[in-house]
Every structure is written in C-alpha cells, then in structure tokens.
C-alpha positions as YAML, in Angstrom:
chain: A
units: angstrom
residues:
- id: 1
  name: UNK
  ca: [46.75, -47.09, 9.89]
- id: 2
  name: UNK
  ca: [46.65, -46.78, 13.18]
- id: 3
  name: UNK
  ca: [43.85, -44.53, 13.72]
- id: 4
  name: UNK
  ca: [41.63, -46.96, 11.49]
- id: 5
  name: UNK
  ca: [42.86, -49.31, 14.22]
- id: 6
  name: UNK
  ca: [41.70, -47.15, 17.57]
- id: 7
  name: UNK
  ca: [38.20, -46.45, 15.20]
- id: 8
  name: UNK
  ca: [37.59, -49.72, 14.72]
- id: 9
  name: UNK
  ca: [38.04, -50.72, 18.69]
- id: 10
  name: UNK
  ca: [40.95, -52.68, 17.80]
- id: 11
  name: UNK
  ca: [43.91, -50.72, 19.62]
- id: 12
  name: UNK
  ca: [43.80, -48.69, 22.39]
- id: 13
  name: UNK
  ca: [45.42, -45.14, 22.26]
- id: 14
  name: UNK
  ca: [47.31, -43.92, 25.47]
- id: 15
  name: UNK
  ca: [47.65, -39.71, 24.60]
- id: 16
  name: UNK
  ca: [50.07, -37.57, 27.08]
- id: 17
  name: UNK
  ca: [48.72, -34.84, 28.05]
- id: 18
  name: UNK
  ca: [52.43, -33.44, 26.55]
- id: 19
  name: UNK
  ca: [51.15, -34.83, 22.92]
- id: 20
  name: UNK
  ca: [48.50, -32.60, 23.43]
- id: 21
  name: UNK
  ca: [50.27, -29.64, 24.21]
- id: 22
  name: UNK
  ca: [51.83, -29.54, 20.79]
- id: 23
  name: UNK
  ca: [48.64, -29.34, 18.45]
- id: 24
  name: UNK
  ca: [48.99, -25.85, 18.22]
- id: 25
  name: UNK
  ca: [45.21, -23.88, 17.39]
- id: 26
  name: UNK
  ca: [46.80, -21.58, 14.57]
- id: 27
  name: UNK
  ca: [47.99, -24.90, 12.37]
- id: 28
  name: UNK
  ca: [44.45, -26.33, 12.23]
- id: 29
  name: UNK
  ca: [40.76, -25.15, 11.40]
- id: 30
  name: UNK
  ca: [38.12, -24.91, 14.34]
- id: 31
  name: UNK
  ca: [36.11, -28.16, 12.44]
- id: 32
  name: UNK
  ca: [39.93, -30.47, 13.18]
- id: 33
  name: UNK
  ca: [39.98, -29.15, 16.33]
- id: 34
  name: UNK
  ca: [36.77, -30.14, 17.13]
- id: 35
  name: UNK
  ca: [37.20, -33.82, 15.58]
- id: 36
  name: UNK
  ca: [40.35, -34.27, 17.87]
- id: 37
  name: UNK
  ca: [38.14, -33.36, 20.94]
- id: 38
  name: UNK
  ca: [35.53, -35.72, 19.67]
- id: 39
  name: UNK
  ca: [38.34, -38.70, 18.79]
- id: 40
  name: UNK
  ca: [39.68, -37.88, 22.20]
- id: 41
  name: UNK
  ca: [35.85, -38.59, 24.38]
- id: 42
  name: UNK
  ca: [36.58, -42.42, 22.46]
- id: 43
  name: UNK
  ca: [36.35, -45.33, 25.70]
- id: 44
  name: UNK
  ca: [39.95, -46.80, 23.73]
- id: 45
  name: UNK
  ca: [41.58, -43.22, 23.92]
- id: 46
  name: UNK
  ca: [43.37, -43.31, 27.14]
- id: 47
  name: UNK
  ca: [43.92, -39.57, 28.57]
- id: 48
  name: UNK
  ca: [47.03, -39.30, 30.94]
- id: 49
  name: UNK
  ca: [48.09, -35.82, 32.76]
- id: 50
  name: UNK
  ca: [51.60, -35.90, 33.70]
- id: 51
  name: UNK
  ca: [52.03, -36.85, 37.33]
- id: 52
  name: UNK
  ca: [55.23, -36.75, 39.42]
- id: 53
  name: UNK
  ca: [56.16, -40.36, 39.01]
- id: 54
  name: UNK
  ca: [56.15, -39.54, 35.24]
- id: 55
  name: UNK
  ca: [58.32, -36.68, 35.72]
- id: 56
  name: UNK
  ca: [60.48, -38.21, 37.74]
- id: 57
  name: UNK
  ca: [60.94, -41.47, 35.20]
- id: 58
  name: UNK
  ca: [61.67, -38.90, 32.38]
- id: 59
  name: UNK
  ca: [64.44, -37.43, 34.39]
- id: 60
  name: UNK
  ca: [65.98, -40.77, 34.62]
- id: 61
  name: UNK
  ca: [65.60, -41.32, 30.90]
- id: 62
  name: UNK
  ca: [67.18, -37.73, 30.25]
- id: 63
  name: UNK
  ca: [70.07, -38.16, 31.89]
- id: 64
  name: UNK
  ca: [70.67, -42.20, 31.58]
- id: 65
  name: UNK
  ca: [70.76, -40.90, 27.76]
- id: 66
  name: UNK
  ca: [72.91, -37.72, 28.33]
- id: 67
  name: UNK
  ca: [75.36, -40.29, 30.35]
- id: 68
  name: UNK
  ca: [75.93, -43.22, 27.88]
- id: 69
  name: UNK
  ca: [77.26, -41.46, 24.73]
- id: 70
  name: UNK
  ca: [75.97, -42.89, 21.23]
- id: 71
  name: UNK
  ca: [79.33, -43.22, 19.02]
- id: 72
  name: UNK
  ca: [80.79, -40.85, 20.89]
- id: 73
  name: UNK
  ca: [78.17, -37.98, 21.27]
- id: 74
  name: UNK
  ca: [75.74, -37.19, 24.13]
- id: 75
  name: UNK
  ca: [72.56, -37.72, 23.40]
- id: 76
  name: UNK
  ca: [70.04, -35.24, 24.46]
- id: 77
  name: UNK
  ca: [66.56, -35.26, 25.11]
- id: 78
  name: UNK
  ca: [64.26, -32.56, 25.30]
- id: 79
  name: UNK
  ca: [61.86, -32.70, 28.40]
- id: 80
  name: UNK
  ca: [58.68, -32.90, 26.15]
- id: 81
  name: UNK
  ca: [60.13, -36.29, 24.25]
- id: 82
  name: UNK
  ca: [61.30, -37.84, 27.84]
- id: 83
  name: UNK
  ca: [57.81, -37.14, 29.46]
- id: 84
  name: UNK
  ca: [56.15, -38.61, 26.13]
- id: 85
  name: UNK
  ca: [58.52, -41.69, 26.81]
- id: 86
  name: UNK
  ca: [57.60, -41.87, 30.37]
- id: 87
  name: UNK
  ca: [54.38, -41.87, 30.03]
- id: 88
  name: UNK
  ca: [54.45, -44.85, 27.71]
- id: 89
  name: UNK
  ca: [56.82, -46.75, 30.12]
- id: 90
  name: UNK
  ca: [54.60, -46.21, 33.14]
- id: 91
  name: UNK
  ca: [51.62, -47.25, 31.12]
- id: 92
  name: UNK
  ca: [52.79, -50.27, 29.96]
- id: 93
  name: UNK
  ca: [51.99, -49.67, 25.87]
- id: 94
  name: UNK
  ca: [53.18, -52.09, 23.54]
- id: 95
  name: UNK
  ca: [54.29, -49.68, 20.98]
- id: 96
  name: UNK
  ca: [55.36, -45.51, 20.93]
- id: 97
  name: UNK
  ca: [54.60, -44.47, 17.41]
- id: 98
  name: UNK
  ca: [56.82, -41.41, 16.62]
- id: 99
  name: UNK
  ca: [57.69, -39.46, 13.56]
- id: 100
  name: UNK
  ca: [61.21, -38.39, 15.03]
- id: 101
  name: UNK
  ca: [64.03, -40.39, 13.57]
- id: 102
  name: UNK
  ca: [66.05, -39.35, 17.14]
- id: 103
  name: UNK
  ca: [63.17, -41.83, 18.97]
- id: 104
  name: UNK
  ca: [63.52, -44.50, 16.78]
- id: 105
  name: UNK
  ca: [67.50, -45.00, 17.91]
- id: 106
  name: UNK
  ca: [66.16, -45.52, 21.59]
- id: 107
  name: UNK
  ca: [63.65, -48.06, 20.87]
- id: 108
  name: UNK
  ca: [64.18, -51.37, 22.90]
- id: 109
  name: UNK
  ca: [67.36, -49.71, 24.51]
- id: 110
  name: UNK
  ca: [67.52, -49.81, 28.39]
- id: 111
  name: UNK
  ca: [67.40, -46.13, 28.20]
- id: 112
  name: UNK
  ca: [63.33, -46.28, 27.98]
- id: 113
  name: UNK
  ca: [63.18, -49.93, 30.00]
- id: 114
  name: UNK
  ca: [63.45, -51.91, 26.22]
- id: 115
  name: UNK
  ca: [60.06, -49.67, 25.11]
- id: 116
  name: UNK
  ca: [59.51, -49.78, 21.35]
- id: 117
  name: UNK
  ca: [59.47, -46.96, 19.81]
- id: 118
  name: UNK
  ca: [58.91, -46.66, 15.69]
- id: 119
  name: UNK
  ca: [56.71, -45.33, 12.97]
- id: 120
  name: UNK
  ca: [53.30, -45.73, 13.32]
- id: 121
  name: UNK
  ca: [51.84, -48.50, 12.15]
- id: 122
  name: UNK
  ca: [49.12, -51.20, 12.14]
- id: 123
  name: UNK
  ca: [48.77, -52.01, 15.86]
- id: 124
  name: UNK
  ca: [45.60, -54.15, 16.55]
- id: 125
  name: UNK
  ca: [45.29, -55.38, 19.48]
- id: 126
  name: UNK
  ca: [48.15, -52.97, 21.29]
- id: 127
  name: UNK
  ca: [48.03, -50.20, 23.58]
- id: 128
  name: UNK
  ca: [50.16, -47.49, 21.57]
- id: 129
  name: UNK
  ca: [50.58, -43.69, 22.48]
- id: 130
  name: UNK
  ca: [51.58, -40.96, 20.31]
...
C-alpha cells in the first residue's frame, strides 16, 4: 500500500540511511537489488545519512525510554531503531511505518516527541519513512 502510494507521487518516502543498512545482499537476488537502487533515484524518495544531530536525538530517545519504565520494565532500544526514530523526528514525517510490535508501543508517546509510529499503510499525501 504504501509503495503504490510513493509510485504513484502521492507520498513521499524519507529512507535512513540505517534502513538501508539492513537489506542484507545474501537475502535478495542481484535483479531486487537493483530495483531498490532504481526505487531509491525516485524525486519523492528522500535519502538521509545520519548526521550528529540525529545521533544525538536518538540518544535522548534511548535513554528517556530506558528511564521511564513501561509496567514496570525498562524499555530498551537498540541504537539502529532510535536512529530510525530520529531521523523521522528531525524530518518532520507524518507517519514511521514499522513491522516491530516494540515501535508500535512508542507511537505518539513523548519518548519520540508524539511521532506516530504503526504498520504501514495507505499514506497519500504524507511524508513516511521506513
């Protein structure tokens, strides 16, 4: 759904360059690699390299969520997911699509500065990242 969205210009696509970093060569053919590369040269496919203030924001989100306890436990995120989450912040998108179950109990929390965060889904008109 929501790559028929970024195809058909109605969504823009913000991609960390830590999303990136986990499409590992021996999981896909040389032809899907290829197609990513191509989806990626799109004008609504937003590349973003991880810069200092990035880091420095998913700090803050790893340790705001290691500090206040959900039911009880400490919640910890992995440097990867906070720099993901970062990103998004810093880029203002309307919507972090996510697979992980973990992400989804952050979304709209002041941990991530009230960012959604849920399974993808029709976005048209939004700036998402995945």
């Amino acid at each position: 759904m929501v790559l028929d969205q970024i195809y058909m210009l109605k969504a823009t696509l913000v991609v960390a360059v830590t999303t990136y970093t986990e499409i590992l060569r021996a999981k896909h053919s040389q032809k899907q690699l290829e197609e990513f590369d191509k989806f990626l040269l799109r004008s609504n496919v937003i590349k973003v390299d991880t810069t200092f203030q990035i880091a420095q924001k998913a700090e803050r989100i790893r340790s705001a969520a290691f500090e206040r306890p959900k039911r009880g436990q400490k919640r910890n995120i992995k440097t990867p997911d906070a720099t993901i989450i970062s990103t998004a912040i810093i880029y203002g998108v309307d919507v972090l699509h996510s697979m992980e179950p973990r992400h989804h109990s952050l979304s709209e929390s002041d941990i991530v500065d009230g960012l959604r965060i849920e399974l993808p889904q029709d976005s048209s008109g939004q700036r998402a990242l995945l």
